[in-house]
N, C-alpha and C positions, 0 to 999 in steps of 0.2 A: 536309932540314928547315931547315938554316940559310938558304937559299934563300928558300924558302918564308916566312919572317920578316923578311926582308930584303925580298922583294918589297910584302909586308903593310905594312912603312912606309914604303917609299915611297909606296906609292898613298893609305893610309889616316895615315898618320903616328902616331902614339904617342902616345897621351891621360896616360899617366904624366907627360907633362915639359908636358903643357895648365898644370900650376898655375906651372911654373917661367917656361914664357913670358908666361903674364900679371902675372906679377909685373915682369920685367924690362920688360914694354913699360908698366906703371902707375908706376914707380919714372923710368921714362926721359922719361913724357912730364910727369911729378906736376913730377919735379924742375925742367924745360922753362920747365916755364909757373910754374914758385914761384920759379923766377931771373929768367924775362924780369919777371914781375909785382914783384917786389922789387926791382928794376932801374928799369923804367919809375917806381915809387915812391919812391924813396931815391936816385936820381942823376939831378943836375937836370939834367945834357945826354940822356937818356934822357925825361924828361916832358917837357923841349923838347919833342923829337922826336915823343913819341906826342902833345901837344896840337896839333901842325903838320900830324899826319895826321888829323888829327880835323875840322882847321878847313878842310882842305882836300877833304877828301869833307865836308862841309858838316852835319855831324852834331851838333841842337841841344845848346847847355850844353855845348862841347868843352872848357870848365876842370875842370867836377865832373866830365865823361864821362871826362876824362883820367884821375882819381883811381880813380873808379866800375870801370873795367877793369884799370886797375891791380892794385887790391885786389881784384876779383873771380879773375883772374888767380894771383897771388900766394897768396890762403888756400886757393881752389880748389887751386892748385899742390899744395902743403902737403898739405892733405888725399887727394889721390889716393897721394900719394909715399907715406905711411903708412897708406891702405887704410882710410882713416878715412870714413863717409859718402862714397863711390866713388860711388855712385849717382848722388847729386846731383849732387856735384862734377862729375863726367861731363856731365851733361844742361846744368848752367851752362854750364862750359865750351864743350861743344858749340854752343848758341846764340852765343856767345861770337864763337867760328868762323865760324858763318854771317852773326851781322850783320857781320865782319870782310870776308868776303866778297862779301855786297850792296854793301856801303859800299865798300869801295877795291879790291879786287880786279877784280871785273869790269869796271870802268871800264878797267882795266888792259890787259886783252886787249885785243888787235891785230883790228881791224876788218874787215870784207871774207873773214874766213877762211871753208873751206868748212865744214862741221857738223863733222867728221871731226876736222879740224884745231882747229876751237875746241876742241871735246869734248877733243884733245891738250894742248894750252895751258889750259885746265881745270882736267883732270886733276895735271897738273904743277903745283899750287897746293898749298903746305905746308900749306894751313890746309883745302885738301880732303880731305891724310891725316888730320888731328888728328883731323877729323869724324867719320870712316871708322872711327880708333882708338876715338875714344868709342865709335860705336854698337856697335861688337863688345865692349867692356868691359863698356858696359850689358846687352848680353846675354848675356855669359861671369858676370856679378859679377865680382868682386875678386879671387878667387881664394883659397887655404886662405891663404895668407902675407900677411894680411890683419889689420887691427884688426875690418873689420866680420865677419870670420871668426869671429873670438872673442867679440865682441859676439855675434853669430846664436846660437853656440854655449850661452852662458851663460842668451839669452832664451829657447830652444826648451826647455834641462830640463826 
């Protein structure tokens, strides 16, 4: 029997501990992006840096864009960590990600690679996981260890 259970999550895994890893992965990535976004806004060799990268992938208004992802960054942060509006937060972020992406990222990849190997060097792109994370959050929700838990909870009575 005990076999038999064992085998069961390996293959299927254990939906009991579904609320506990989405919490640890919303708590890990909320916090992520609410320190780099606090960061890039409140220490001025950090908004250097993100306005350098802004002016360099050629991205119009790099002083407000600076600020703009900043703070987009930063509350988004906040709000995922505490499960507060996760949704959005998520979907912000995500685009977030991707015009991160467009913008400097793929410029970045190494030229001449064959599909196989771009697709490698791609994938291996931090801001390809955060994307990845979002779209499964967005469609996990938040999880019970959640404010908009409690919120759903108290509108559905």
């Amino acid at each position: 029997m005990e076999w038999e259970r064992l085998i069961r999550f390996g293959l299927l895994g254990n939906t009991n501990f579904e609320s506990w890893a989405i919490l640890l992965v919303r708590i890990a990535l909320g916090l992520f992006f609410a320190i780099s976004g606090g960061n890039k806004l409140f220490v001025g060799s950090r908004t250097k840096a993100m306005y350098e990268t802004l002016v360099a992938a050629r991205v119009p208004f790099p002083r407000p864009m600076t600020y703009c992802v900043a703070a987009v960054e930063f509350v988004c942060g906040c709000l995922l960590a505490v499960g507060l509006l996760s949704n959005l937060a998520c979907f912000v972020l995500l685009v977030d990600m991707l015009v991160a992406i467009v913008t400097t990222n793929l410029a970045g990849l190494p030229k001449g690679l064959s599909p196989l190997n771009w697709l490698d060097d791609f994938l291996y792109l931090p801001e390809v996981l955060y994307v990845l994370f979002f779209v499964w959050l967005i469609c996990s929700g938040p999880g019970k260890f959640s404010l908009d838990y409690l919120v759903a909870a108290q509108l559905v009575r």
